[in-house]
C-alpha positions as CSV (number, residue, x, y, z in Angstrom):
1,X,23.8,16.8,-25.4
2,X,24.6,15.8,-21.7
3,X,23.0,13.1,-19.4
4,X,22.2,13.0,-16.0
5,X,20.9,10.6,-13.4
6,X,17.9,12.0,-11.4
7,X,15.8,11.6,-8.7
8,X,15.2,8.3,-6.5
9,X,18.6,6.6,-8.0
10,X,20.7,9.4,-6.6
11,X,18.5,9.9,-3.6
12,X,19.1,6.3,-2.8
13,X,22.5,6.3,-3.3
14,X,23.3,8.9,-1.2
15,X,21.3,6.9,1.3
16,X,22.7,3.9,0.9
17,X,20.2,2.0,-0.2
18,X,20.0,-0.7,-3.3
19,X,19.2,1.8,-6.5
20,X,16.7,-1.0,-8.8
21,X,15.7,2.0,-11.3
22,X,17.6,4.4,-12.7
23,X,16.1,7.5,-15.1
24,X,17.8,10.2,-16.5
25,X,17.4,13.4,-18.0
26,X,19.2,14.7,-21.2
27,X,19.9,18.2,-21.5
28,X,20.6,19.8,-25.1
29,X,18.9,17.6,-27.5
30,X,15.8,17.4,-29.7
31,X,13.8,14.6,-30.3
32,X,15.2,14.0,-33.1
33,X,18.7,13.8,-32.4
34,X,17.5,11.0,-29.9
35,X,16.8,9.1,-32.5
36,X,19.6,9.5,-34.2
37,X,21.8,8.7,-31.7
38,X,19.2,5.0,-31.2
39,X,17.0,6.0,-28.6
40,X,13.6,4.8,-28.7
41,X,10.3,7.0,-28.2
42,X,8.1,5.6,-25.6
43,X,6.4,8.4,-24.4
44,X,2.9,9.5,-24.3
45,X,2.6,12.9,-22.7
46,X,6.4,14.5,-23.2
47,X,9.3,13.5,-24.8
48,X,10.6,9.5,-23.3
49,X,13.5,7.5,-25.1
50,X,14.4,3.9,-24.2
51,X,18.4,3.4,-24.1
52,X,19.4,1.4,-27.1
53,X,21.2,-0.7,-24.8
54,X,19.9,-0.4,-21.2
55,X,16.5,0.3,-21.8
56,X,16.9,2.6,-19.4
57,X,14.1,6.3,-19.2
58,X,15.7,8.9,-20.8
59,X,13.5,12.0,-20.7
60,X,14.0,15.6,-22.7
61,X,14.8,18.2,-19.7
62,X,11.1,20.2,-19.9
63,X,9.8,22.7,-17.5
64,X,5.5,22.3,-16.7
65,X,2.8,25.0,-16.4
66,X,-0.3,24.3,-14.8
67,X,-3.5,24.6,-17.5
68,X,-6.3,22.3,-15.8
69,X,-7.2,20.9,-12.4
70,X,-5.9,17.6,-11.7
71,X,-2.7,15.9,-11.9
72,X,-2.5,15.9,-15.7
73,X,-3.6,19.3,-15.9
74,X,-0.5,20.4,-17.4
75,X,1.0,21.7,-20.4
76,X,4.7,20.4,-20.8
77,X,7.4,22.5,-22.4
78,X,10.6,20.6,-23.6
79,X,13.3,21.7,-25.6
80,X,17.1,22.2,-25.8
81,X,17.1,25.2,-23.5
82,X,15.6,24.0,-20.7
83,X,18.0,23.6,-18.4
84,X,18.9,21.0,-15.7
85,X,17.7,22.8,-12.5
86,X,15.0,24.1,-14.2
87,X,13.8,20.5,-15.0
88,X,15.1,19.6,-11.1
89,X,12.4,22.7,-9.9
90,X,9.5,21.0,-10.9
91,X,10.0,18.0,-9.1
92,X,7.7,17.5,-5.6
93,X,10.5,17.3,-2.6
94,X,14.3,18.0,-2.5
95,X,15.7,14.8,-1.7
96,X,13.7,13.7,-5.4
97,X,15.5,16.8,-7.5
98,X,19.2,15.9,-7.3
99,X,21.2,14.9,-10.6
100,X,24.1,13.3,-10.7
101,X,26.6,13.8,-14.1
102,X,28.6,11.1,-15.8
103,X,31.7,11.5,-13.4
104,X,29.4,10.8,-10.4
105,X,29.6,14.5,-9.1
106,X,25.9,15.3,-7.6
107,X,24.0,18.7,-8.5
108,X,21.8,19.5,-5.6
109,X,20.6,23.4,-6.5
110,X,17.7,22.8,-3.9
111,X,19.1,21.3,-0.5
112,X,17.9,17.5,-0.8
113,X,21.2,16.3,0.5
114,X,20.8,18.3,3.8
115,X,17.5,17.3,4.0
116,X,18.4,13.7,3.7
117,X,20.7,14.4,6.2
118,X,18.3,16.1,8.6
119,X,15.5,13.0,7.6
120,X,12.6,15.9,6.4
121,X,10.2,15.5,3.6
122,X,10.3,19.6,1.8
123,X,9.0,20.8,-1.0
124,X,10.9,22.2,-4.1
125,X,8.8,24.8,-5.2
126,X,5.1,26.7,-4.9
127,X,4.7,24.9,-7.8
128,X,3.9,21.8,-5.4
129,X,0.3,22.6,-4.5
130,X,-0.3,22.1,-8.6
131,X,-0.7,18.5,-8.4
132,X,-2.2,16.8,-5.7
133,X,-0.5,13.0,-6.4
134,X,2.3,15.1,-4.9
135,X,0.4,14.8,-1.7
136,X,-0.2,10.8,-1.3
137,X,3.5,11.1,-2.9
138,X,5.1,12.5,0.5
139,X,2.6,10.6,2.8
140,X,4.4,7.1,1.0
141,X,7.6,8.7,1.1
142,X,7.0,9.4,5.1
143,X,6.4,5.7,5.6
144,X,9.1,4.4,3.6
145,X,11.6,6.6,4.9
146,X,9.8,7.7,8.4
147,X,11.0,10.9,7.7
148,X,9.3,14.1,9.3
149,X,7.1,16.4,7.0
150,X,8.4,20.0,6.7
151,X,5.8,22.4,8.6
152,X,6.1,25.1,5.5
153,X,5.2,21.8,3.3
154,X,2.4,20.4,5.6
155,X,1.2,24.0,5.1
156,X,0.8,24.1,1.5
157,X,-0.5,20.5,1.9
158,X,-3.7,21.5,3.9
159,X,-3.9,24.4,1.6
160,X,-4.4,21.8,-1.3
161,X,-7.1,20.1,0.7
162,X,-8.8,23.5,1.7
163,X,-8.8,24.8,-2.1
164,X,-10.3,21.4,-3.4
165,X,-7.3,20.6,-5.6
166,X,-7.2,17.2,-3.9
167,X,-10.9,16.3,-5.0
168,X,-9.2,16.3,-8.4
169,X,-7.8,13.2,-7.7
170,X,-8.7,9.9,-9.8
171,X,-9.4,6.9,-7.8
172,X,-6.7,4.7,-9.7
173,X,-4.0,7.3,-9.6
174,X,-5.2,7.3,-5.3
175,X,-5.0,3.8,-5.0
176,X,-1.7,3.1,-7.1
177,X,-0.2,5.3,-3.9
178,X,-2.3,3.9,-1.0
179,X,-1.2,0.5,-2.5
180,X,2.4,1.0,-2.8
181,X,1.9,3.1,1.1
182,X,0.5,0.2,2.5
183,X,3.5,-2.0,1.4
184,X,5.9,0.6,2.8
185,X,7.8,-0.2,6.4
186,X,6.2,2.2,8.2
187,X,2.6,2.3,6.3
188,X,1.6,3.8,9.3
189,X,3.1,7.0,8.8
190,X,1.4,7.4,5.3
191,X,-2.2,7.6,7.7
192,X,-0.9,9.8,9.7
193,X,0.2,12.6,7.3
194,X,-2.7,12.2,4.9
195,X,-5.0,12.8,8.2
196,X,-2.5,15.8,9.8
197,X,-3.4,17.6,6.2
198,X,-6.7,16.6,6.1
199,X,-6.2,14.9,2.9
200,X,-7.4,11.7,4.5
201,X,-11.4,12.5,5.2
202,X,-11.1,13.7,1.3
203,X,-10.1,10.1,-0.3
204,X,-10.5,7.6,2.5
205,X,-14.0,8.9,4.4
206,X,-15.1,6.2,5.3
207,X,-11.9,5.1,7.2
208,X,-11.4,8.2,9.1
209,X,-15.0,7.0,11.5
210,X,-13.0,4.0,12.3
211,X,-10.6,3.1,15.1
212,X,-7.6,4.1,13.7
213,X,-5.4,3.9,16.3
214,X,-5.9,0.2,16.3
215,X,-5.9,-0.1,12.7
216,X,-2.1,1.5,12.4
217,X,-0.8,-0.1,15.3
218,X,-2.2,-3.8,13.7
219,X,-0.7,-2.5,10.2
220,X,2.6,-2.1,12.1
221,X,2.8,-5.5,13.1
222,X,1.6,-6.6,9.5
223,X,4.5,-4.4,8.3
224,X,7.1,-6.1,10.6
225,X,5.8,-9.6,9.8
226,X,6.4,-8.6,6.1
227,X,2.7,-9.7,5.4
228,X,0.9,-8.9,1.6
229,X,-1.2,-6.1,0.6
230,X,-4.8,-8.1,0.9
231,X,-4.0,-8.4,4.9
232,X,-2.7,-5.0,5.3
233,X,-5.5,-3.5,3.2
234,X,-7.8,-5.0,5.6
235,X,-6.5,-4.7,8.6
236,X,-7.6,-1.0,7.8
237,X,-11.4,-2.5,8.1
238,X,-11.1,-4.6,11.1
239,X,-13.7,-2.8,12.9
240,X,-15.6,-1.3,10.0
241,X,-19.3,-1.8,9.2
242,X,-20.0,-3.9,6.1
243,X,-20.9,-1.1,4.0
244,X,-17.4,0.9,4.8
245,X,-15.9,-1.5,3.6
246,X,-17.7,-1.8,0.4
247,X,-17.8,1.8,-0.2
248,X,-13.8,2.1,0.3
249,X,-13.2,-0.4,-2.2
250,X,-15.6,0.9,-4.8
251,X,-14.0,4.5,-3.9
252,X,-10.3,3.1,-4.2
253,X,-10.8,0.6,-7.0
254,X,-9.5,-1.6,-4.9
255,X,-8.4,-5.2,-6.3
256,X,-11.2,-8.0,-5.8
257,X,-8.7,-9.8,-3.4
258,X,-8.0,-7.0,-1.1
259,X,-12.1,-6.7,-1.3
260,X,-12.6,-10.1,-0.3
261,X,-10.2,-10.0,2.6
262,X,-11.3,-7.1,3.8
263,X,-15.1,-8.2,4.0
264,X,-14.2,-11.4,6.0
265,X,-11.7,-9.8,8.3
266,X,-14.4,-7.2,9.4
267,X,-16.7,-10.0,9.6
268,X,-14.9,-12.5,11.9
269,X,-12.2,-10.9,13.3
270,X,-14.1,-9.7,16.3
271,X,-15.9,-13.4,16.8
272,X,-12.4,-15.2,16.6
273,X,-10.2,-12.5,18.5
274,X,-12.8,-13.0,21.3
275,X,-12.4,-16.5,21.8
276,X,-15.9,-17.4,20.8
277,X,-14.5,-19.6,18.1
278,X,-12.8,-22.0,20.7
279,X,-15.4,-24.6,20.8
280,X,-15.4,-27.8,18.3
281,X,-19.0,-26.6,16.0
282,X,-17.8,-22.7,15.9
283,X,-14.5,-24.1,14.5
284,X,-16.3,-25.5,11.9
285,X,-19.1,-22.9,11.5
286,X,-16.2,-20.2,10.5
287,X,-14.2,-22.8,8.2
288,X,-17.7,-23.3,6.2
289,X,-18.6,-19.6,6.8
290,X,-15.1,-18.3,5.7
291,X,-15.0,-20.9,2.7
292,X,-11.9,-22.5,4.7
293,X,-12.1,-25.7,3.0
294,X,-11.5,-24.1,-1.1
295,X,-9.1,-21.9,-0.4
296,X,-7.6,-22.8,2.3
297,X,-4.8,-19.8,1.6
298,X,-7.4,-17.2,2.0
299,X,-8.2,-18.4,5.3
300,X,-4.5,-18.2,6.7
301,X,-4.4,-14.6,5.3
302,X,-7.9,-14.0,7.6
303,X,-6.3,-15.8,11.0
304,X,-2.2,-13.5,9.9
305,X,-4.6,-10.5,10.4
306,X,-6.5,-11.2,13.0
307,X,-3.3,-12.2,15.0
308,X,-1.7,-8.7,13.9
309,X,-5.4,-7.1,15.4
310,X,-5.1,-9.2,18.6
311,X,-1.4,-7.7,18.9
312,X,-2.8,-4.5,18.6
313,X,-5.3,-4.8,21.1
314,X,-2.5,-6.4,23.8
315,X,-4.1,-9.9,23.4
316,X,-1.6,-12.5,25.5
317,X,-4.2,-15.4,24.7
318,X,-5.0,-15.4,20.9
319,X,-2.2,-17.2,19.7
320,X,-3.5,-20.5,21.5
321,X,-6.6,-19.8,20.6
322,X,-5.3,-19.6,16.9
323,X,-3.7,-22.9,17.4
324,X,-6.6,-24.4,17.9
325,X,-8.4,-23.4,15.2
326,X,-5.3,-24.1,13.0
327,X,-6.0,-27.5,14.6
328,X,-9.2,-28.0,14.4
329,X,-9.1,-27.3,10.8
330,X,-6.3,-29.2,9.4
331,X,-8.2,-31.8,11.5
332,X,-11.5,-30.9,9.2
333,X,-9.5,-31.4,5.9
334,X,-7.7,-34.5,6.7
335,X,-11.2,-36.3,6.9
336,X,-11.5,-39.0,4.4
337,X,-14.5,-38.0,2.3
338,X,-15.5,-40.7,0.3
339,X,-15.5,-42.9,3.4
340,X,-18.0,-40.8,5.4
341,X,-20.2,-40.3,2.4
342,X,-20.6,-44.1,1.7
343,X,-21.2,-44.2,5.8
344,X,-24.8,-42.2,4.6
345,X,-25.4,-41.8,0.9
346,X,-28.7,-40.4,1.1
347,X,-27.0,-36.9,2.5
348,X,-23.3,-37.0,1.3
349,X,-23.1,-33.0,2.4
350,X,-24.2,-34.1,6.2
351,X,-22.2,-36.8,6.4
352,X,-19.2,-35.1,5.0
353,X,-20.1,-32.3,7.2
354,X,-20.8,-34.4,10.5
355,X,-17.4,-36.3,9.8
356,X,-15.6,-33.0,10.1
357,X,-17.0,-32.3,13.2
358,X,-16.1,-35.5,14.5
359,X,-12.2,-34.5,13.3
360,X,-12.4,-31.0,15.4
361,X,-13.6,-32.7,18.5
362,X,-10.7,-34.9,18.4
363,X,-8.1,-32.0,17.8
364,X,-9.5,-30.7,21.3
365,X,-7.7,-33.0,23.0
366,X,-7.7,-32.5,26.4
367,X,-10.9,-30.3,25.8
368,X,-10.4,-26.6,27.2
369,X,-12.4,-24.8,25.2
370,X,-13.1,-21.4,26.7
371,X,-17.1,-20.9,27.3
372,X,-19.0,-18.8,25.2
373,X,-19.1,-15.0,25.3
């Protein structure tokens, strides 16, 4: 029985970077033995074993054939002869199927260290156009790494999209990638391999009619700023008709959060980027319309992305015009309720409502709110 340390640990090692996880493969044993030695069985589909100690994967070496369409369309062979780079050859891209022994020496049978080294994305096998996660797989790998896309893998890529494998895909297994894409550095990249293959008008339709230029170059600035996944999900619907965005999210299963975002940036963003939302009663309008005043977190989310949309579109002047608004509301919430309610009891909303305006006038001070467009 022999251990070995596979995939992103030694591929981020060899890169430098902080290794979190850490799975292995064991070579030479039987379930059984596993168990003997204190391993625990976790797994489901194939043969998984929890270190007594670490808690750490351990998984039998096995080899996969395809049986079905989809990504769990296959039937999973493990046993004690299956060796190490035959478990290595059924992993999706090089720099994922190294192995690294006991002693810390690396087995690399397929080249990932030189194609670490020469920053490309490549696949192992033919055996990569079996399962068509593997293809969001290399789009998030492309914008965590911003490495390049092999053209022999970009290849079989397209030919997944042209056979229909990637229509196999399930919408959770889609968005767990998109998600963890969209939280990458460069989340851009992601959207630009999945369209170069064509993989994007297959699970994102309805964001391919879009301006996607703009959309990637605001979800650059949301990367930088190190913003959350509701903003950068959508910032993907800045410009997007209402029922894009409801469609996308019922296609994705996308969280309720990232839904609700997404609906108010595509609603407002264009009305406050513009400047329309400089005068005392449109301040107010969008804190009532946007429900500003209960959750008062959601609305800073709404104003991060349209600042990161303004960026994009080379907007100098939002920034004060953000200010303002900022202004105008913390102006709004500071009012004392009870005291304009008891001013007019017969409408406690109105009065309430008319105090608040009274507090955004006042946060214009001088007034230079820009005329209505």
């Amino acid at each position: 029985m022999k251990r070995y340390e596979v995939g992103g640990a030694v591929r981020d090692a060899l890169l430098g970077l902080p290794v979190t996880d850490r799975d292995w493969v064991v070579v030479g044993a039987t379930p059984e033995e596993m168990v003997r030695a204190g391993f625990r069985p976790v797994g489901k589909d194939f043969p998984v074993f929890l270190h007594p100690e670490t808690h750490e994967e351990h998984a039998l070496a096995r080899t996969e054939r395809k049986s079905a369409p989809g990504y769990k369309g296959f039937t999973i062979h493990a046993a004690p002869d299956v060796t190490l780079d035959q478990d290595l050859a059924r992993r999706d891209v090089t720099i994922n199927a190294m192995a690294r022994d006991e002693t810390g020496r690396v087995i690399d049978p397929y080249g990932g260290s030189r194609d670490l080294a020469a920053r490309v994305l490549r696949h192992v096998s033919r055996a990569f156009v079996e399962d068509p996660v593997r293809i969001l797989r290399v789009a998030r790998f492309a914008a965590r790494f911003e490495f390049a896309v092999a053209p022999e893998t970009m290849a079989l890529m397209r030919e997944m999209v042209d056979s229909g494998e990637v229509d196999a895909l399930v919408p959770e297994r889609v968005w767990q990638e998109v998600a963890r894409g969209l939280m990458e550095a460069h989340p851009a990249r992601m959207f630009a391999v999945l369209g170069e293959c064509g993989a994007l008008r297959r699970v994102l339709p309805e964001w391919t009619a879009l301006d996607e230029k703009r959309a990637l170059a605001a979800l650059g600035f949301a990367a930088a700023r190190g913003f959350p996944l509701p903003i950068r999900y959508a910032l993907l619907f800045a410009d997007a008709p209402g029922s894009a965005v409801e469609s996308a999210a019922e296609r994705l299963n996308a969280p309720h959060e990232c839904l609700d975002l997404a609906r108010l940036v595509a609603r407002h963003a264009a009305t406050i980027e513009e400047g329309r939302v400089l005068s005392a009663p449109a301040v107010l309008a969008l804190c009532y319309g946007t429900d500003a005043f209960r959750r008062p977190d959601r609305f800073a989310m709404l104003l991060d992305a349209v600042d990161c949309v303004a960026l994009a579109d080379g907007r100098k002047d939002y920034s004060a015009a953000e200010r303002r608004i900022v202004h105008g509301f913390k102006a709004a919430w500071g009012i004392d309720a009870a005291a304009a309610v008891a001013l007019a009891p017969e409408d406690p909303a109105g009065a309430v409502r008319h105090a608040r305006l009274a507090a955004v006038e006042s946060s214009f001070t001088p007034p230079q709110c820009l005329p209505e467009s």
